[in-house]
Biopython code that builds the backbone (N, CA, C, O; Angstrom):
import numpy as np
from Bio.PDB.StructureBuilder import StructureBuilder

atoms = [
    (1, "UNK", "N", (0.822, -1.200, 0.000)),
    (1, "UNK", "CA", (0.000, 0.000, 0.000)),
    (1, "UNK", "C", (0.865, 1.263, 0.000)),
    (1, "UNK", "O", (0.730, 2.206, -0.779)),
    (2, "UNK", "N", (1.631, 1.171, 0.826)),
    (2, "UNK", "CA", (2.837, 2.553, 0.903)),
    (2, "UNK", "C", (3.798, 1.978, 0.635)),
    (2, "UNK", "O", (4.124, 0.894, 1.119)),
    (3, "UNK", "N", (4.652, 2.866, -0.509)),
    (3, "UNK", "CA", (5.999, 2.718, -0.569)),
    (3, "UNK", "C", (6.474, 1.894, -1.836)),
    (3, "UNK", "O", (7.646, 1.759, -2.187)),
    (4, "UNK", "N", (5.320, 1.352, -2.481)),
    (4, "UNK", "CA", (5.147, 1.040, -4.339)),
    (4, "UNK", "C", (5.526, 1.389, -5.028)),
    (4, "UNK", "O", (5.730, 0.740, -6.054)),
    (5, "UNK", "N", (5.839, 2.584, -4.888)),
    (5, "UNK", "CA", (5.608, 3.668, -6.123)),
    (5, "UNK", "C", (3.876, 3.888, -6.502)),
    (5, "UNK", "O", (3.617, 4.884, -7.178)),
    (6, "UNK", "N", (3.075, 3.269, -6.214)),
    (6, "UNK", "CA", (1.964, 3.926, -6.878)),
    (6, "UNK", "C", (1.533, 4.838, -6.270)),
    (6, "UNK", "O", (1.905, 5.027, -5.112)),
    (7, "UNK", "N", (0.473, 5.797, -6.989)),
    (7, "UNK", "CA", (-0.598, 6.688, -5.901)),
    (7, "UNK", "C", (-1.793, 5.503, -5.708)),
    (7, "UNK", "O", (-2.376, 5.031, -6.684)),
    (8, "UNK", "N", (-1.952, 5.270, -4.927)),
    (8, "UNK", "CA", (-3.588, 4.727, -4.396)),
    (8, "UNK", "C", (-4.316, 5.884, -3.102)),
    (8, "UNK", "O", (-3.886, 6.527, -2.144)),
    (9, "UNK", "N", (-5.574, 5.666, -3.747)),
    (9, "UNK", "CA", (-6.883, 5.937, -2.811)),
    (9, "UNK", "C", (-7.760, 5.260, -2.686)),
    (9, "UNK", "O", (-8.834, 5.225, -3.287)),
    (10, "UNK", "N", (-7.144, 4.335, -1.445)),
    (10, "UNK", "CA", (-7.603, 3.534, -0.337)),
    (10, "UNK", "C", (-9.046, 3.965, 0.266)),
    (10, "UNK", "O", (-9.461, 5.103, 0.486)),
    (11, "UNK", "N", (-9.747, 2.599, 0.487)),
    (11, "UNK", "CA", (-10.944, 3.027, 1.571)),
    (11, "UNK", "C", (-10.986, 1.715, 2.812)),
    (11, "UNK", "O", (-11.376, 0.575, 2.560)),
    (12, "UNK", "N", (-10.537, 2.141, 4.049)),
    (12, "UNK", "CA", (-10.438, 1.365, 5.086)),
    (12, "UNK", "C", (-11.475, 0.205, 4.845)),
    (12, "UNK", "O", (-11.228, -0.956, 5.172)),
    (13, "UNK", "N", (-12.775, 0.640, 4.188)),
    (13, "UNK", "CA", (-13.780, -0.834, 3.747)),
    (13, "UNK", "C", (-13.283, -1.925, 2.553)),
    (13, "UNK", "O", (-13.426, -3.148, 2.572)),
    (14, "UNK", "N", (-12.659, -1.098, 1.521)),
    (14, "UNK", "CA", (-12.156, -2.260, 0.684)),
    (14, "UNK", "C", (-10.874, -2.563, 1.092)),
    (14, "UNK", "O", (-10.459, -3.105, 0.068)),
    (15, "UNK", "N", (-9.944, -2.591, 1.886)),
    (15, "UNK", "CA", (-8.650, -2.809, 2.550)),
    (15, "UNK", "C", (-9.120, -3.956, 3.361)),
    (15, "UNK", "O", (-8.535, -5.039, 3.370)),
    (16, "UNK", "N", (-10.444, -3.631, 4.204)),
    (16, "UNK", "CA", (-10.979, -4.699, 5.281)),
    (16, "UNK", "C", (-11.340, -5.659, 4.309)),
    (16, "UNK", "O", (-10.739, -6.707, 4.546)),
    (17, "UNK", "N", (-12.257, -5.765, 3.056)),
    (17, "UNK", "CA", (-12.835, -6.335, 2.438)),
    (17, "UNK", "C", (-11.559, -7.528, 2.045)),
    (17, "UNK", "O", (-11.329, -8.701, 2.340)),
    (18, "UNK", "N", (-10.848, -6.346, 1.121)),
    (18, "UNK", "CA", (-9.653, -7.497, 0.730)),
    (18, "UNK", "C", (-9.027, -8.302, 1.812)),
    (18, "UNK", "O", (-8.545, -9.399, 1.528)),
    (19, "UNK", "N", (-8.989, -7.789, 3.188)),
    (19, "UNK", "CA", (-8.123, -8.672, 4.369)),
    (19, "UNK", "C", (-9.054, -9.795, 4.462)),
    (19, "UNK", "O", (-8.682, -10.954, 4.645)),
    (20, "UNK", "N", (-10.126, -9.476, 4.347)),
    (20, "UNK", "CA", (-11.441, -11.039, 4.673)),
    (20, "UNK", "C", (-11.155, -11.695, 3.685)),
    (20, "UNK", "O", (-10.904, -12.887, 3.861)),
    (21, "UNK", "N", (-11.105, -11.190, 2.463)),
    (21, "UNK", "CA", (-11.321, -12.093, 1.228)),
    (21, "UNK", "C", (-10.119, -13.338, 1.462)),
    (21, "UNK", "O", (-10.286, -14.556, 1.400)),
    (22, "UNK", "N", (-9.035, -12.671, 1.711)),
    (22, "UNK", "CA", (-7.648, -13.884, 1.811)),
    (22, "UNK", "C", (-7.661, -14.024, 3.712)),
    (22, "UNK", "O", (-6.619, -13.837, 4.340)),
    (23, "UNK", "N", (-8.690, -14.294, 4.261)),
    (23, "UNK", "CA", (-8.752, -15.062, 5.242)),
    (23, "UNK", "C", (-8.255, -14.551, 6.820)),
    (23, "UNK", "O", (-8.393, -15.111, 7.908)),
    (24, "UNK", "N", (-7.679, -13.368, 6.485)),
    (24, "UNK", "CA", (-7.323, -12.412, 7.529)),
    (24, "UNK", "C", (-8.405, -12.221, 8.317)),
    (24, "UNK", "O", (-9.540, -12.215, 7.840)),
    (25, "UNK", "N", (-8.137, -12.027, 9.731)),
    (25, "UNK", "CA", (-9.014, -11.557, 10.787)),
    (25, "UNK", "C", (-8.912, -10.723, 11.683)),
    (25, "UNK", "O", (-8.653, -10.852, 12.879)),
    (26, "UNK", "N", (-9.276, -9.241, 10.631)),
    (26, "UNK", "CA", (-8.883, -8.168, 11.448)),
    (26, "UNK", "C", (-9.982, -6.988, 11.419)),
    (26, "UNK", "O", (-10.182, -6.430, 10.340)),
    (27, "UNK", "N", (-10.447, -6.729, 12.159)),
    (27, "UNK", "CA", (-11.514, -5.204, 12.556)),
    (27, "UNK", "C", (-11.189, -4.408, 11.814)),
    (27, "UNK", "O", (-10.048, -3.945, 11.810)),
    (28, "UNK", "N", (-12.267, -3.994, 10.868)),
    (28, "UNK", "CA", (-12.329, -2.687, 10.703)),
    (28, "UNK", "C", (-11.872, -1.159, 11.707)),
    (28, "UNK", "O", (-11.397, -0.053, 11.446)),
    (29, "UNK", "N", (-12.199, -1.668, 12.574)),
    (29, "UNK", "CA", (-11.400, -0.788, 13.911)),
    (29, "UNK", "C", (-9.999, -0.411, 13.652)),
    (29, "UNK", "O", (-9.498, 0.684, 13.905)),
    (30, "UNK", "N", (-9.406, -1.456, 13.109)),
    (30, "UNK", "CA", (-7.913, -1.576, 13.634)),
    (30, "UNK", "C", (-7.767, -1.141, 12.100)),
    (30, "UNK", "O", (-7.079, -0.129, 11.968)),
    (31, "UNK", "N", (-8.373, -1.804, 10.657)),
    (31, "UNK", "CA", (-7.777, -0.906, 10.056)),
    (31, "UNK", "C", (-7.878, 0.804, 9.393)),
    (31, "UNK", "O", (-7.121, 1.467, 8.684)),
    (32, "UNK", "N", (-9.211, 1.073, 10.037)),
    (32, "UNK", "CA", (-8.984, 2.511, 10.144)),
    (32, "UNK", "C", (-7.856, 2.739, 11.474)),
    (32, "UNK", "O", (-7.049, 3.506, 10.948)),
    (33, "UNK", "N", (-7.560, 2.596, 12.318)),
    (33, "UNK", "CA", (-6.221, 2.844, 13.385)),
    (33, "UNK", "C", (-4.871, 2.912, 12.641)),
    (33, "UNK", "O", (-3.916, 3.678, 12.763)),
    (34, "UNK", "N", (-5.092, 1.913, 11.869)),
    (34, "UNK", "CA", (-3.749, 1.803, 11.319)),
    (34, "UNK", "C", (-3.675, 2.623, 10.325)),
    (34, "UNK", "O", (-2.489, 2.831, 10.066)),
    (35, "UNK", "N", (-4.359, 3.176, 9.660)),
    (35, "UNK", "CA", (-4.308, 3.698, 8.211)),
    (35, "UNK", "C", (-4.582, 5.464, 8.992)),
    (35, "UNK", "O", (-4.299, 6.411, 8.258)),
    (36, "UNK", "N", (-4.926, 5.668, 9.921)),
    (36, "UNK", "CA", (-4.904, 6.979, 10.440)),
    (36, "UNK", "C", (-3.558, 7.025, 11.400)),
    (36, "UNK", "O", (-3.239, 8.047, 12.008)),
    (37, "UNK", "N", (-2.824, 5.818, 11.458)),
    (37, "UNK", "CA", (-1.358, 6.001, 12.012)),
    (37, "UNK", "C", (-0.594, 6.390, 11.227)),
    (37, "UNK", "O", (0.312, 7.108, 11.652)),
    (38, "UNK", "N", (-0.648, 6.094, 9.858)),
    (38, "UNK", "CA", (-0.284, 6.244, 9.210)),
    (38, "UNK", "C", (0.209, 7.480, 8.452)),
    (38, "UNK", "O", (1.298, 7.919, 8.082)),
    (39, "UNK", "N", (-0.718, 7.744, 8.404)),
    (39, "UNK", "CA", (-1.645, 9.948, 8.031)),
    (39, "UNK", "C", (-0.569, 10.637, 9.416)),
    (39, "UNK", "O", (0.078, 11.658, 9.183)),
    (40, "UNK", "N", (-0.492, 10.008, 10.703)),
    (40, "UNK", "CA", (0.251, 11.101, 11.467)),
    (40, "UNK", "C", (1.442, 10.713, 11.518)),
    (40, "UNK", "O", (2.082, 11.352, 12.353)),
    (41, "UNK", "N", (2.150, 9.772, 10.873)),
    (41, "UNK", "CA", (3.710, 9.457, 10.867)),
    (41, "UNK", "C", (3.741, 9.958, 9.257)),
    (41, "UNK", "O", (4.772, 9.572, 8.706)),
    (42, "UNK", "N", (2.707, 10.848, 8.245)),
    (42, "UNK", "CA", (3.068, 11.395, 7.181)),
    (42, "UNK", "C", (3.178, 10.388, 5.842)),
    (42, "UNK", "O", (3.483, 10.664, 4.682)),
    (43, "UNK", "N", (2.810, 9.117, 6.458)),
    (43, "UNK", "CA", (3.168, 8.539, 4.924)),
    (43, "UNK", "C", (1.781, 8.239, 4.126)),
    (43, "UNK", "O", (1.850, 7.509, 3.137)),
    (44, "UNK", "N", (0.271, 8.884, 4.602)),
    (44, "UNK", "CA", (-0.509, 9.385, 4.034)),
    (44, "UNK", "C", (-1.378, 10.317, 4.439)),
    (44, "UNK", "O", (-1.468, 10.583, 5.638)),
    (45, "UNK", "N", (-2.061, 10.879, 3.599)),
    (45, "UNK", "CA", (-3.291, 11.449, 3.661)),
    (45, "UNK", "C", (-4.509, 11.550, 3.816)),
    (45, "UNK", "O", (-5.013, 11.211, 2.745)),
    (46, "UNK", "N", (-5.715, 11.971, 4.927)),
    (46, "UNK", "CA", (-7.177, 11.169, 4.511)),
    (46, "UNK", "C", (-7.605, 12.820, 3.421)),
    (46, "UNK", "O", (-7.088, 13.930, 3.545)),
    (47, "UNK", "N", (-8.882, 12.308, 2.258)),
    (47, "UNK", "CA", (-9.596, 13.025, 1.840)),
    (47, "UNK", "C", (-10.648, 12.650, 2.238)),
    (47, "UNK", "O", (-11.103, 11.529, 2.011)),
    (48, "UNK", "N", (-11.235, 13.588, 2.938)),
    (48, "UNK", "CA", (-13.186, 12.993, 3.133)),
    (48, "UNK", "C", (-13.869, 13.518, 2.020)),
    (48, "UNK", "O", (-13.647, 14.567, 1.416)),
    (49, "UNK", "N", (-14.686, 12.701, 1.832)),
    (49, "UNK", "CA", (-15.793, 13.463, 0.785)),
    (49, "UNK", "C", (-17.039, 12.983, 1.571)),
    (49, "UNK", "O", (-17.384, 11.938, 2.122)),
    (50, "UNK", "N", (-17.650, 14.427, 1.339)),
    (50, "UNK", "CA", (-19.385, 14.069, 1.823)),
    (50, "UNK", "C", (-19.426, 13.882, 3.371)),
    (50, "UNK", "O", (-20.449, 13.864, 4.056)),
    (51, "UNK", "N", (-18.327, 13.766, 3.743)),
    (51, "UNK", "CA", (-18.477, 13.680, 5.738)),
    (51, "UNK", "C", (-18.512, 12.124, 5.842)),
    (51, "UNK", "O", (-18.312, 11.534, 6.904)),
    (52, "UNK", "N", (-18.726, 11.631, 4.899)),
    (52, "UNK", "CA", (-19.010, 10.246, 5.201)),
    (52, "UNK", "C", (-17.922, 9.232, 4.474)),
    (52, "UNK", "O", (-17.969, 8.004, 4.554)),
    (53, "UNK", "N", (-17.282, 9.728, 4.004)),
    (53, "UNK", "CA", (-16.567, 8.445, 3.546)),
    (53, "UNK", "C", (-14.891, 8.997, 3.035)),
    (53, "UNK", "O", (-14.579, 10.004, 2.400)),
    (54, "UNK", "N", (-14.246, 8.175, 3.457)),
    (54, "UNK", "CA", (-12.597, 8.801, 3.716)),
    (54, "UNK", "C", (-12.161, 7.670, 2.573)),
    (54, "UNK", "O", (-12.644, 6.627, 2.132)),
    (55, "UNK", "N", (-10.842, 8.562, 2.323)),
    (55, "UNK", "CA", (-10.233, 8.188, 1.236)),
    (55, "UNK", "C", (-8.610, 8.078, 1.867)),
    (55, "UNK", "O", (-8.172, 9.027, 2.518)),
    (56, "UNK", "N", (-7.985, 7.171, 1.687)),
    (56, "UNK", "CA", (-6.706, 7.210, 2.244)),
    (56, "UNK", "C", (-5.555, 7.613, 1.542)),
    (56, "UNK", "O", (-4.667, 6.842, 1.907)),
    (57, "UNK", "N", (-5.038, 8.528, 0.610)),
    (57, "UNK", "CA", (-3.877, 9.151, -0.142)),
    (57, "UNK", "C", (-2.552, 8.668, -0.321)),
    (57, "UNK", "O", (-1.717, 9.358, 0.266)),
    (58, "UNK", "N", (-2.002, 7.484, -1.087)),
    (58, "UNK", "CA", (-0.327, 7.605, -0.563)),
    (58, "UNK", "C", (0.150, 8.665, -1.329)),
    (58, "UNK", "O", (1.293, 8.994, -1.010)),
    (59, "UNK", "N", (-0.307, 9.257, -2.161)),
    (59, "UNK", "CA", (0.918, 10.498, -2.539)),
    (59, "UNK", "C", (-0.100, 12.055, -1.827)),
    (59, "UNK", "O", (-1.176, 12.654, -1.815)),
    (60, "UNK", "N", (1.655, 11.979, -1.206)),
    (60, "UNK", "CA", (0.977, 13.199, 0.057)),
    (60, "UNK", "C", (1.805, 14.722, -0.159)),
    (60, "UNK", "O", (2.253, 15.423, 0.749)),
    (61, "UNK", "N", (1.856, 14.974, -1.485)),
    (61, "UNK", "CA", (1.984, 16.332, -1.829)),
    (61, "UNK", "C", (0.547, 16.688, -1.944)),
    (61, "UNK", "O", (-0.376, 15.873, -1.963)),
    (62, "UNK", "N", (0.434, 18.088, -2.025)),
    (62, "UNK", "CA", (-0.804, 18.531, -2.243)),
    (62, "UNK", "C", (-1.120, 18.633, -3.371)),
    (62, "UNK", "O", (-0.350, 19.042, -4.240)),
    (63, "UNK", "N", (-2.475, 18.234, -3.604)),
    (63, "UNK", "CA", (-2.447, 18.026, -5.099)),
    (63, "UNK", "C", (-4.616, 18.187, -5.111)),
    (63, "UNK", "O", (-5.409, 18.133, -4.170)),
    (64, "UNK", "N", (-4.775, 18.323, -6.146)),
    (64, "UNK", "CA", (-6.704, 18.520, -6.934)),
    (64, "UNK", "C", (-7.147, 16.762, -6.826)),
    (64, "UNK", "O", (-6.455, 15.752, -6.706)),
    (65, "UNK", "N", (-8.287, 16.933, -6.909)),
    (65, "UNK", "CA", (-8.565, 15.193, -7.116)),
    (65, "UNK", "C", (-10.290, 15.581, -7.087)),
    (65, "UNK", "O", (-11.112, 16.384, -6.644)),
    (66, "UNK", "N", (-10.134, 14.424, -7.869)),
    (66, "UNK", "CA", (-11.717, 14.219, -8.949)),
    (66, "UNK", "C", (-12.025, 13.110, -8.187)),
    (66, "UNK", "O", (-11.345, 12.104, -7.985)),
    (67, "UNK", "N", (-13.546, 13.517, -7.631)),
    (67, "UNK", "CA", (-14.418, 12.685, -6.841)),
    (67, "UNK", "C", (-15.230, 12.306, -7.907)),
    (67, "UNK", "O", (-15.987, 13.224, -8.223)),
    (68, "UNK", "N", (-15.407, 10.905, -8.843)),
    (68, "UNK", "CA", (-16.726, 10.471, -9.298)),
    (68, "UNK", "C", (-17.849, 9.871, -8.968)),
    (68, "UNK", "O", (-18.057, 8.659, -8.910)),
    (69, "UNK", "N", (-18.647, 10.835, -8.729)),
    (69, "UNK", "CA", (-19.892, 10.114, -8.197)),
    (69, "UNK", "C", (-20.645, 9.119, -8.764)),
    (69, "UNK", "O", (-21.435, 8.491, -8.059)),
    (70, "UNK", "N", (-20.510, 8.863, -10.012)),
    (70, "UNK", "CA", (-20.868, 7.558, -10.567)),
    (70, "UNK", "C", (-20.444, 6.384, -9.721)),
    (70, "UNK", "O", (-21.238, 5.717, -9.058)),
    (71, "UNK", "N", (-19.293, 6.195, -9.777)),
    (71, "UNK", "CA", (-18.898, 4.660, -8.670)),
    (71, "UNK", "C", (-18.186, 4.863, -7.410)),
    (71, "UNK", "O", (-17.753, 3.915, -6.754)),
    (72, "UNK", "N", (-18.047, 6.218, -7.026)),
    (72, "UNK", "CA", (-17.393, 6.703, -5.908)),
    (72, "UNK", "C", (-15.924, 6.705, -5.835)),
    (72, "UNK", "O", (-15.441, 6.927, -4.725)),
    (73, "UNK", "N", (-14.953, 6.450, -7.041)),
    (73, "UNK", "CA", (-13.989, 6.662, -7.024)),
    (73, "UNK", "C", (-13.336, 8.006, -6.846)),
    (73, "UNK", "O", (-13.926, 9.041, -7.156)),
    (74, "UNK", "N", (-11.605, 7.985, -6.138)),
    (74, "UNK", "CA", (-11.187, 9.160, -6.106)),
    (74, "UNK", "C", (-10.141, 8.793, -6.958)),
    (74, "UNK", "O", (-9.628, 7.679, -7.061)),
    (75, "UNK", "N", (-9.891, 9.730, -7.508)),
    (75, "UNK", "CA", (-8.467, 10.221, -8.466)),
    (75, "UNK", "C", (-8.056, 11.627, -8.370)),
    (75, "UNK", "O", (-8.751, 12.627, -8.186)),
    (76, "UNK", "N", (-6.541, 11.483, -8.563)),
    (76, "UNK", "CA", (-5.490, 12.620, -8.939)),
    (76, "UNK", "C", (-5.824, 13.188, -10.075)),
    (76, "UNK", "O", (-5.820, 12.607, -11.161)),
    (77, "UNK", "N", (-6.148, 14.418, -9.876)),
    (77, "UNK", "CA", (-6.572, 15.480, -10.852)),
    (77, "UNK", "C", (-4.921, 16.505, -11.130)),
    (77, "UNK", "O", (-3.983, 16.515, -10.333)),
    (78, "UNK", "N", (-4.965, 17.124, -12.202)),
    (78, "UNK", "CA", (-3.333, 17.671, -12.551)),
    (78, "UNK", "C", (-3.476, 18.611, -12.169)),
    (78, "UNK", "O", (-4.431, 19.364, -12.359)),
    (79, "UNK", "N", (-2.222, 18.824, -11.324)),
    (79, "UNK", "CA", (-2.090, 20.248, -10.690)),
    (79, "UNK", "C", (-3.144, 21.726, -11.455)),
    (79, "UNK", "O", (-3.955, 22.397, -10.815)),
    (80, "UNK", "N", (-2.826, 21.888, -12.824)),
    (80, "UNK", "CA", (-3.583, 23.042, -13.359)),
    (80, "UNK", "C", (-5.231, 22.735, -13.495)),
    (80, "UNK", "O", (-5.986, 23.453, -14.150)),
    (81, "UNK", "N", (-5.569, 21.765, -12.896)),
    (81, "UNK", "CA", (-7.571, 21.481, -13.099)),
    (81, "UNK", "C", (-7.863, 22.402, -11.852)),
    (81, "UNK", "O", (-8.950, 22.379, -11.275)),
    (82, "UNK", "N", (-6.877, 23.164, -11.501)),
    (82, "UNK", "CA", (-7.440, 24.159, -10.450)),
    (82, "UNK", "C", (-6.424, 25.475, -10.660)),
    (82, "UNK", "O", (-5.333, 25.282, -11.198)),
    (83, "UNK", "N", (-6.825, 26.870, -10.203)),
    (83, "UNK", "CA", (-6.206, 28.116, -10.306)),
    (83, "UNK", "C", (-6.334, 28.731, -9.027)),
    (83, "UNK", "O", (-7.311, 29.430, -8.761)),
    (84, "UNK", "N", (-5.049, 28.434, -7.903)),
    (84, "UNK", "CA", (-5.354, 29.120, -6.627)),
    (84, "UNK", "C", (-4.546, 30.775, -7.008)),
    (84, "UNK", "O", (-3.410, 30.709, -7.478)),
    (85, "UNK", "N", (-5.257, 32.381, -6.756)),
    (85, "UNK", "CA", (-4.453, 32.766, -6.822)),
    (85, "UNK", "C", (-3.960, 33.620, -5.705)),
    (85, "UNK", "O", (-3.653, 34.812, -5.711)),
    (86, "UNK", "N", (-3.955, 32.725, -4.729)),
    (86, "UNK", "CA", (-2.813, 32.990, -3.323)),
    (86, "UNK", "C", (-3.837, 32.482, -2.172)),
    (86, "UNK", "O", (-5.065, 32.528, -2.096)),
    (87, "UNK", "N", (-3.058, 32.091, -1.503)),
    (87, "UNK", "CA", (-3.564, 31.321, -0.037)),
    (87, "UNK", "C", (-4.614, 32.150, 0.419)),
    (87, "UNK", "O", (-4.733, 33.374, 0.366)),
    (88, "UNK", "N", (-5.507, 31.095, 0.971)),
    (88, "UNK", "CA", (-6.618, 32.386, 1.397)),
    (88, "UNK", "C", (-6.474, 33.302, 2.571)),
    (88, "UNK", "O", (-5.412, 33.519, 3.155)),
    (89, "UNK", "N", (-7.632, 33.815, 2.862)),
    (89, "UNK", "CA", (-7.792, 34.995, 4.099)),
    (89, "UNK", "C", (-7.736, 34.086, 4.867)),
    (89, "UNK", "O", (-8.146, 32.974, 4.536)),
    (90, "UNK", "N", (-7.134, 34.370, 6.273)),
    (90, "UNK", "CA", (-7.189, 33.558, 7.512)),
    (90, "UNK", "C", (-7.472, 34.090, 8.299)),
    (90, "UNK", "O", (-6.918, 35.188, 8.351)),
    (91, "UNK", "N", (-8.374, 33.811, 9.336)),
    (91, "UNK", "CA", (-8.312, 34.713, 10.951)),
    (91, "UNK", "C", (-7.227, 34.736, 11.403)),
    (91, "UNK", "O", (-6.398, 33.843, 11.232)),
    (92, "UNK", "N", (-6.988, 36.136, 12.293)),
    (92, "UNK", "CA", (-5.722, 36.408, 13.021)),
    (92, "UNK", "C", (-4.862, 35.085, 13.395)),
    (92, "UNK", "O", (-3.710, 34.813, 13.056)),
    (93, "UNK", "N", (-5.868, 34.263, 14.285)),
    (93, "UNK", "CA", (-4.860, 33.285, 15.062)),
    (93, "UNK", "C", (-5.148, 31.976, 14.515)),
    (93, "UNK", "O", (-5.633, 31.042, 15.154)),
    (94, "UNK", "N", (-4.788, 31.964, 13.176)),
    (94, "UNK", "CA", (-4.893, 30.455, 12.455)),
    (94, "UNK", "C", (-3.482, 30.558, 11.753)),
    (94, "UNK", "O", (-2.948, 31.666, 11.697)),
    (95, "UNK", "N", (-2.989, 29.688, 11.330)),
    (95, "UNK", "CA", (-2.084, 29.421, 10.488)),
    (95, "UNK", "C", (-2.473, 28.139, 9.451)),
    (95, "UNK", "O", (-2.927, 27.095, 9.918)),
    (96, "UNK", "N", (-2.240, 28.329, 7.928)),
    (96, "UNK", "CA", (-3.294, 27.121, 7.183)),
    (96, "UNK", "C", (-1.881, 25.938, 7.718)),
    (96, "UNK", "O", (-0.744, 26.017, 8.184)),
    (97, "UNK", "N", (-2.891, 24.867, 7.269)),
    (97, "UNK", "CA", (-2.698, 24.041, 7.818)),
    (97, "UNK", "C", (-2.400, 22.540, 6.139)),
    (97, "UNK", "O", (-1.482, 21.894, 5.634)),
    (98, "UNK", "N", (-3.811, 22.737, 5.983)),
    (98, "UNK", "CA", (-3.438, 22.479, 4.083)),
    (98, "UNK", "C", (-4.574, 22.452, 3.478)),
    (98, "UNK", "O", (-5.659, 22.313, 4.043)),
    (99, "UNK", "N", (-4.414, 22.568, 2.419)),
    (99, "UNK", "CA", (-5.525, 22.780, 0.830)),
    (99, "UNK", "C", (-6.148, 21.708, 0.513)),
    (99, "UNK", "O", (-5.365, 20.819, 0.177)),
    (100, "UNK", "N", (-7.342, 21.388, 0.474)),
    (100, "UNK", "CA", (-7.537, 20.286, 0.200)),
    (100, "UNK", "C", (-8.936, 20.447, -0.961)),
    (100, "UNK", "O", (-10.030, 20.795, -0.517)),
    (101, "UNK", "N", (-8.768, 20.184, -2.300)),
    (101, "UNK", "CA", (-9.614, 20.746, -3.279)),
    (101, "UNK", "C", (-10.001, 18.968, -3.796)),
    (101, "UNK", "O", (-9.126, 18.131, -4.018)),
    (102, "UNK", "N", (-11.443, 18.725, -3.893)),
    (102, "UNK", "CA", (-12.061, 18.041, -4.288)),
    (102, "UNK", "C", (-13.395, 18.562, -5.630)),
    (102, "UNK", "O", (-14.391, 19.282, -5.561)),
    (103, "UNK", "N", (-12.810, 17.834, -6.663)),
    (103, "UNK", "CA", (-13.765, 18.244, -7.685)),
    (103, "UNK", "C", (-15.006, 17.077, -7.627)),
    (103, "UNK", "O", (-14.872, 15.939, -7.176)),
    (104, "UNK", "N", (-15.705, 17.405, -7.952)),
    (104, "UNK", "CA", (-16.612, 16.103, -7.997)),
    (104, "UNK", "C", (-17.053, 16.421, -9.571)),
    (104, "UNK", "O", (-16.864, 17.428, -10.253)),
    (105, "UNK", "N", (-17.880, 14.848, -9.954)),
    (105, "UNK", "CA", (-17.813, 14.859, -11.120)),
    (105, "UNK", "C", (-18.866, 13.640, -11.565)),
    (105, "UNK", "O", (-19.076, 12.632, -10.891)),
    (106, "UNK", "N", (-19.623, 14.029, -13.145)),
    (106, "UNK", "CA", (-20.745, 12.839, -13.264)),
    (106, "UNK", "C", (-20.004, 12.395, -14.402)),
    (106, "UNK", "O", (-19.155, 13.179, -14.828)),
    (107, "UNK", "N", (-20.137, 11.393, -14.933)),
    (107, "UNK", "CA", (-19.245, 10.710, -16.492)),
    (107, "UNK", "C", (-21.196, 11.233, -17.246)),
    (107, "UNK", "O", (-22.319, 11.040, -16.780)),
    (108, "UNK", "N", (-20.848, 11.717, -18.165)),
    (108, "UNK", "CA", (-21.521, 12.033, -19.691)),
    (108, "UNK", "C", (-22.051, 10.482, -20.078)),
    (108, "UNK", "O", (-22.619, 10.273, -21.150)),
]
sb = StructureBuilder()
sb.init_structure("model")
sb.init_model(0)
sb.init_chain("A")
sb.init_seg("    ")
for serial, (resi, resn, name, xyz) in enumerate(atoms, 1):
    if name == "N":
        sb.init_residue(resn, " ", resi, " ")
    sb.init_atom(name, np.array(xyz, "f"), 0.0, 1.0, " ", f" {name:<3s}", serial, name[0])
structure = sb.get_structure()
């Protein structure tokens, strides 16, 4: 999952799914724990979409990503499918923290 070389966006349900499928016996508990241990030792990212359903990131530069609502997939969108032009307004006592741009999207 980390450290492939690929980008994947993981969902703690099909991670669990696949651990059942090959006979593993492990909680959903544990693998959202692990996959949010993960996110704070930096070697990923969560994207939520909708409040309800998290996406797990291994490439953890900041980057656009296309939510399809047709089958609920997430993907890496190219840096220019978005135009920031400068960090936003912040209240006095915030400092950003990070950008997180989700396009959503229907297939034609």
């Amino acid at each position: 999952l980390v450290g492939d070389g690929r980008n994947r966006h993981a969902t703690a349900e099909g991670l669990f799914e696949a651990a059942a499928a090959r006979g593993s016996q492990v909680s959903l508990a544990t693998v959202y724990n692990t996959l949010r241990a993960f996110c704070e030792a930096g070697l990923m990212t969560e994207i939520t979409v909708d409040g309800s359903r998290s996406y797990f990131d291994t490439r953890i530069d900041e980057h656009p990503h296309y939510y399809w609502e047709d089958d609920g997939q997430l993907t890496d969108a190219p840096n220019d499918a978005v135009r920031l032009e400068g960090p936003p307004r912040l209240p006095e006592d915030a400092e950003l923290s990070r950008v997180d741009v989700v396009i959503r999207l229907r297939r034609r």
